[in-house]
ZAGUKOL-404343 format. One line per field, with one value per residue: residue number from 1; x, y, z of N, C-alpha, C in turn. Coordinates in steps of 0.05 Angstrom, whole numbers, plus 5000, padded with zeros to 4 digits. Each point is the difference from the previous one (the first is absolute). Layout:
BEGIN
seq	c(NUM/...)
nc1	c(X/...)
nc2	c(Y/...)
nc3	c(Z/...)
cac1	c(X/...)
cac2	c(Y/...)
cac3	c(Z/...)
cc1	c(X/...)
cc2	c(Y/...)
cc3	c(Z/...)
// end
This chain:
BEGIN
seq	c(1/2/3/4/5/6/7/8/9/10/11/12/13/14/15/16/17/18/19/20/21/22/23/24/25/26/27/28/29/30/31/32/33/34/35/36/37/38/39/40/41/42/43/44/45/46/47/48/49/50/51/52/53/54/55/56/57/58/59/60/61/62/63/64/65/66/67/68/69/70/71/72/73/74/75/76/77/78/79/80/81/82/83/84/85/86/87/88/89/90/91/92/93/94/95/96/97/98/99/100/101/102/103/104/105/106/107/108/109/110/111/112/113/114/115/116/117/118/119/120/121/122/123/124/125/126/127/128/129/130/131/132/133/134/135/136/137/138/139/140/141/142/143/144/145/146/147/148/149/150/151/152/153/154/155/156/157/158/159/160/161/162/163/164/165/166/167/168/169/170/171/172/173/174/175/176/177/178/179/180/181/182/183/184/185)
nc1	c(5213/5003/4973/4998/4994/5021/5012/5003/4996/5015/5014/5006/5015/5016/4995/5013/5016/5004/5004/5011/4993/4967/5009/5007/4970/4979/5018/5007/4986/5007/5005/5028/5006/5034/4987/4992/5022/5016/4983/4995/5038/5014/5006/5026/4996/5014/4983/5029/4983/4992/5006/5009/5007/5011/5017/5018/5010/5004/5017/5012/5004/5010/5013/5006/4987/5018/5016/4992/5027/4978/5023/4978/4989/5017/4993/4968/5015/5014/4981/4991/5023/4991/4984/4992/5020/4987/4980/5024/5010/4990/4992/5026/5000/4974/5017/5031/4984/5022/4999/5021/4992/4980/5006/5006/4979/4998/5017/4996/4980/5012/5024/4961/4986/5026/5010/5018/5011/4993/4989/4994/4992/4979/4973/5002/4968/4988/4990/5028/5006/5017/4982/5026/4998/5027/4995/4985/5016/4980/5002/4975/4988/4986/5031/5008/4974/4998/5023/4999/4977/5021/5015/4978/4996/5026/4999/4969/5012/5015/4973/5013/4994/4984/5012/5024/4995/5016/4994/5023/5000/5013/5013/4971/5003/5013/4989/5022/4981/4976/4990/4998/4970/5010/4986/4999/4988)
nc2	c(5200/4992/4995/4988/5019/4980/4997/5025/4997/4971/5021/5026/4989/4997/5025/5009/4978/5001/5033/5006/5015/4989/4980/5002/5022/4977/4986/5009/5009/4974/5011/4994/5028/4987/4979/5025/5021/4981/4981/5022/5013/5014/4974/5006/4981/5014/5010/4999/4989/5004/4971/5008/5019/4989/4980/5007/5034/5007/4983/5016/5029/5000/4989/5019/5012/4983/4986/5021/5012/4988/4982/4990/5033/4994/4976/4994/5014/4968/4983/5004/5002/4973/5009/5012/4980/4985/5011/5010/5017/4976/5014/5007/5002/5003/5018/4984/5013/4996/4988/4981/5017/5005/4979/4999/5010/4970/4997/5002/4983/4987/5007/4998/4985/4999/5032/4993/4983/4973/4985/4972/4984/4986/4991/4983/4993/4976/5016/5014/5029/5004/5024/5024/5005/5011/5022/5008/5026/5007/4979/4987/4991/5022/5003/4975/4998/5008/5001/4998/5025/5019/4984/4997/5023/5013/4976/5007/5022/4992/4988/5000/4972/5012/5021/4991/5022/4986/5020/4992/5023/5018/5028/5007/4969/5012/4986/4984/4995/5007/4976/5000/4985/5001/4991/4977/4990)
nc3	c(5145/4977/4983/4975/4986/4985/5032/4996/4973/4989/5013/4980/4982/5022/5005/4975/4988/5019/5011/4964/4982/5013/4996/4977/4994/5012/4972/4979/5007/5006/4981/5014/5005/5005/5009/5026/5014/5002/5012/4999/4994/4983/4998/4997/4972/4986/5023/5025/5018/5023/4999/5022/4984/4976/5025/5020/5013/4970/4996/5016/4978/4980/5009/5007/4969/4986/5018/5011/4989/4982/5001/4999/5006/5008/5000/4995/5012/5009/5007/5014/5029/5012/5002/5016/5009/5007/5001/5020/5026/5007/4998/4991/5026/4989/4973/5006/5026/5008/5021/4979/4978/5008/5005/4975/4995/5014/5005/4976/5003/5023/4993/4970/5015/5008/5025/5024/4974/5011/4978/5000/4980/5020/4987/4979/5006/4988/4989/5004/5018/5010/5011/5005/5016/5000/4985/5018/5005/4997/4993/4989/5020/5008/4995/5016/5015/4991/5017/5021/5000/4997/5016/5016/4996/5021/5015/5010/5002/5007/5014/5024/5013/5022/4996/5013/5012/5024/5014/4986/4994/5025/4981/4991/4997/4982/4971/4993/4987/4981/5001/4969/5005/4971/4993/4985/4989)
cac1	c(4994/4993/4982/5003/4980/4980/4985/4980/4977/4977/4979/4976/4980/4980/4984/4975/4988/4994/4976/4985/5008/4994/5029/5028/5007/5012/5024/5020/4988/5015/5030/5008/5003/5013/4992/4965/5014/5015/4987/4978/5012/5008/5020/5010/5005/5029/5016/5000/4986/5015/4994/4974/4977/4983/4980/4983/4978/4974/4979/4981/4975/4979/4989/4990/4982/4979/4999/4996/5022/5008/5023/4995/5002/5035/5005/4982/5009/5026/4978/4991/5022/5017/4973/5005/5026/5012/4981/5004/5029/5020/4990/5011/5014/4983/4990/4994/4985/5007/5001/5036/5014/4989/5015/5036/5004/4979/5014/5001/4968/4997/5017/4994/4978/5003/5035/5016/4987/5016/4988/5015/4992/5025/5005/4979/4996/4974/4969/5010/5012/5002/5020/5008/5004/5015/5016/4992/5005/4973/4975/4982/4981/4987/5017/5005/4978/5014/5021/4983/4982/5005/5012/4975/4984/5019/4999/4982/5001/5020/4995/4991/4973/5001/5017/4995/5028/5009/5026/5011/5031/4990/5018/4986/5011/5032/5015/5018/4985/4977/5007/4968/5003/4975/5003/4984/4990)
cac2	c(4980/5009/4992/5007/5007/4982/4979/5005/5008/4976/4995/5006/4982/4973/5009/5015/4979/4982/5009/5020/5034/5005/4977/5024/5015/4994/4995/5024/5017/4982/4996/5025/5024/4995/4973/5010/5024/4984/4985/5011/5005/4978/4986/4995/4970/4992/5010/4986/5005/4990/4973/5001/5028/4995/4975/4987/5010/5000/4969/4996/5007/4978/4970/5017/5012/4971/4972/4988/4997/4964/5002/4988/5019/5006/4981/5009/5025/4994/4992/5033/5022/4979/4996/5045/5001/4977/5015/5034/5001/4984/4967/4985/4984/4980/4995/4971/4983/4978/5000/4998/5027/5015/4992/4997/5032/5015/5016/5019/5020/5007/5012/5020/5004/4997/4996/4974/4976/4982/4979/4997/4973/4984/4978/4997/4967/5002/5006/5010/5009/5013/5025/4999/5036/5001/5018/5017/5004/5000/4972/5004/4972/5011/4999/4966/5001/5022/4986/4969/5006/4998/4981/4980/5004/4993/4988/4999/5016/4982/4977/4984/4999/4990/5016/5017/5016/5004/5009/4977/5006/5019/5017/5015/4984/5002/4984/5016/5003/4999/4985/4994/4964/4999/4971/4998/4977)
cac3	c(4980/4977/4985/4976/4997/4974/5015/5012/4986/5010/5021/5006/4975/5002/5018/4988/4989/5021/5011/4987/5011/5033/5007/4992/5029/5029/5009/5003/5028/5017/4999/5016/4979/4979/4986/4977/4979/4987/4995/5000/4975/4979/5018/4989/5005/5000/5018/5014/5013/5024/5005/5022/5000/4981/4989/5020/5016/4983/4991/5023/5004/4977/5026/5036/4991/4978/5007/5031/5003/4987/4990/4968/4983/4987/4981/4979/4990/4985/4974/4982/4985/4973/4981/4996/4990/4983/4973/5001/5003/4998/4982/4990/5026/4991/4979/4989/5004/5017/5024/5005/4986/5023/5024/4991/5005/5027/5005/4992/4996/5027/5003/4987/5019/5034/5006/4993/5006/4993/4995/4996/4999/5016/5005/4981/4985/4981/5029/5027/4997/5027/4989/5029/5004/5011/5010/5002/5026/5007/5004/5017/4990/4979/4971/5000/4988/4973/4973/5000/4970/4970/4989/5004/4989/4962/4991/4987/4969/4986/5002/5014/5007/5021/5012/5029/5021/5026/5009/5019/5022/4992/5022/5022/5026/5006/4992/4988/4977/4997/4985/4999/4986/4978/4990/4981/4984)
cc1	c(4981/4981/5000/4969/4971/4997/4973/4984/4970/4980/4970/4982/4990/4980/4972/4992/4971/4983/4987/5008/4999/5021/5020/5002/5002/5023/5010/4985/5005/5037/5011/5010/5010/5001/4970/5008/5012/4977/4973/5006/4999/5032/5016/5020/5027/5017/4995/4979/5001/4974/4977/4975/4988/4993/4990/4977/4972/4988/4998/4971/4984/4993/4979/4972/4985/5007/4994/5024/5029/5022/4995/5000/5028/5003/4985/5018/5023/4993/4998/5024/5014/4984/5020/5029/5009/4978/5008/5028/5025/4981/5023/5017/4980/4992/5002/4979/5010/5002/5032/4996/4993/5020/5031/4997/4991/5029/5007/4975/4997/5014/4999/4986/5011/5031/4994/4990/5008/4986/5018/4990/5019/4994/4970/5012/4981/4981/5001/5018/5012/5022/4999/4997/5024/5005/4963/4990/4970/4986/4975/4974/4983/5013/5001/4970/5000/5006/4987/4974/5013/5018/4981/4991/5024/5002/4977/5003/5022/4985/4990/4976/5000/5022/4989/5033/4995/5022/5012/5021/4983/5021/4990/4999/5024/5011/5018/4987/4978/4997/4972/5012/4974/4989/4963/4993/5013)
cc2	c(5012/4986/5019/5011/4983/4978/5025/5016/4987/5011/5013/4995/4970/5007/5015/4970/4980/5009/5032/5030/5003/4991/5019/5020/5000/4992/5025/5017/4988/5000/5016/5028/4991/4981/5003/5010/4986/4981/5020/5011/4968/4989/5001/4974/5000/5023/4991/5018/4992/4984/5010/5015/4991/4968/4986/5007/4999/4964/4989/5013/4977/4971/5018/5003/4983/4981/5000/4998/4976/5022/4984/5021/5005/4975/5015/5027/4998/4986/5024/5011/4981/4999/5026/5002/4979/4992/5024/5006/4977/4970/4991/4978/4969/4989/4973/4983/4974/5012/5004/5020/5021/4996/5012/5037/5021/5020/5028/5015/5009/5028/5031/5013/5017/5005/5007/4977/4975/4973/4973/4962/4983/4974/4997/4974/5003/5007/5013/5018/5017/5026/5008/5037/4999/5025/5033/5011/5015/4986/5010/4982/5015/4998/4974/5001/5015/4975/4964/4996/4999/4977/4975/5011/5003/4971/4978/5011/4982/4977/4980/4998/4988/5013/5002/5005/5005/5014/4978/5018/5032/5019/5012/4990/4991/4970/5010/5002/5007/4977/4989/4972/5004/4975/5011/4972/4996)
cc3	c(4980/4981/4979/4990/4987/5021/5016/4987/5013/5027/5009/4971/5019/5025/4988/4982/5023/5012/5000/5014/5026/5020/5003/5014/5019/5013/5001/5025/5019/5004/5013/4971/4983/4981/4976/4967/4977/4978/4983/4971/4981/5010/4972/5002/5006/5024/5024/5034/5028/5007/5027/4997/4971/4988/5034/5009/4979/5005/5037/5008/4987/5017/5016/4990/4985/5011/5028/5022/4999/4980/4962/4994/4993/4987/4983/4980/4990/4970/4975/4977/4976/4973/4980/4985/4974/4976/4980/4979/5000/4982/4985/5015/5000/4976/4993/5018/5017/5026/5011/4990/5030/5025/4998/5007/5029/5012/4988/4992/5031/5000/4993/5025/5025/4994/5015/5007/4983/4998/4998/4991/5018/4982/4968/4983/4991/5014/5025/4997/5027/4994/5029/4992/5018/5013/4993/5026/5009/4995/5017/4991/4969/4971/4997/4979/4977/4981/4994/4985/4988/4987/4989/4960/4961/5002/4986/4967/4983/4985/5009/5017/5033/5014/5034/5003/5022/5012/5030/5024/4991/5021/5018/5038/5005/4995/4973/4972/4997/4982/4985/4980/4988/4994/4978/4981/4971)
// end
């Protein structure tokens, strides 16, 4: 399985943002070789990278070393990467600013992020929205948390107010989805 580079710029900008040069190196001197090596160069955004060695095993270091091994550090870092992207590189997936314009494209801004892989809206009403992950064959609680920052947080950027996201179903326990329920004010 595969992560796109512009999902993993974000990560060691939200490590040196959060907890400064001293932070940074400790992460990277924490990482296993290839994850250091990779992470330590310049990431190029638009090439594809192998999902375990450059976004798990690193933002478990990041829980293990700044949260105490609290899993909010992979939300906090999904936060981040939405900030990092949708300020960035994709701000135009947010330019009109609605929450429906953001939603009508989750499948295909998912799709920039992650192969193989498969998003998919089961279900959106006023104030609610339920998107399903169908199809990614390394799931792992650390990436759910990921994506659940960052969904929490594009849809803050859209607008809205009072955002929470739950992951309702999850593959990592062998239900047939990862399923998250946004809701907001």
């Amino acid at each position: 399985m595969d992560v796109k580079g512009s999902a993993l710029g974000s990560i060691r900008e939200f490590v040196m943002n959060e907890f400064g040069r001293e932070g940074l190196d400790r992460w990277l001197d924490a990482l296993p070789v290839a994850s250091r090596e990779l992470h330590a160069a310049a990431i190029r955004l638009d090439s594809w990278y192998p999902l375990r060695e450059m976004m798990i095993e690193p933002t478990e270091k990041i829980c293990e070393l700044f949260f105490g091994g609290d899993l909010k550090g992979a939300w906090e870092g999904g936060r981040f990467s939405a900030d990092f992207a949708l300020h960035g590189i994709y701000r135009l997936f947010v330019k009109l600013g609605s929450v429906d314009s953001l939603i009508n494209r989750a499948s295909l801004i998912f799709a920039t992020y992650y192969k193989p892989s498969a998003l998919r809206v089961a279900e959106s009403e006023k104030n609610r929205v339920s998107m399903q992950i169908t199809l990614f064959p390394e799931m792992h609680t650390i990436v759910e948390r990921r994506i659940g920052g960052w969904m929490e947080r594009a849809v803050e950027i859209s607008g809205q107010k009072n955002v929470k996201v739950e992951i309702a179903r999850s593959l990592t326990v062998g239900d047939p989805c990862t399923e998250f329920v946004a809701t907001w004010e």
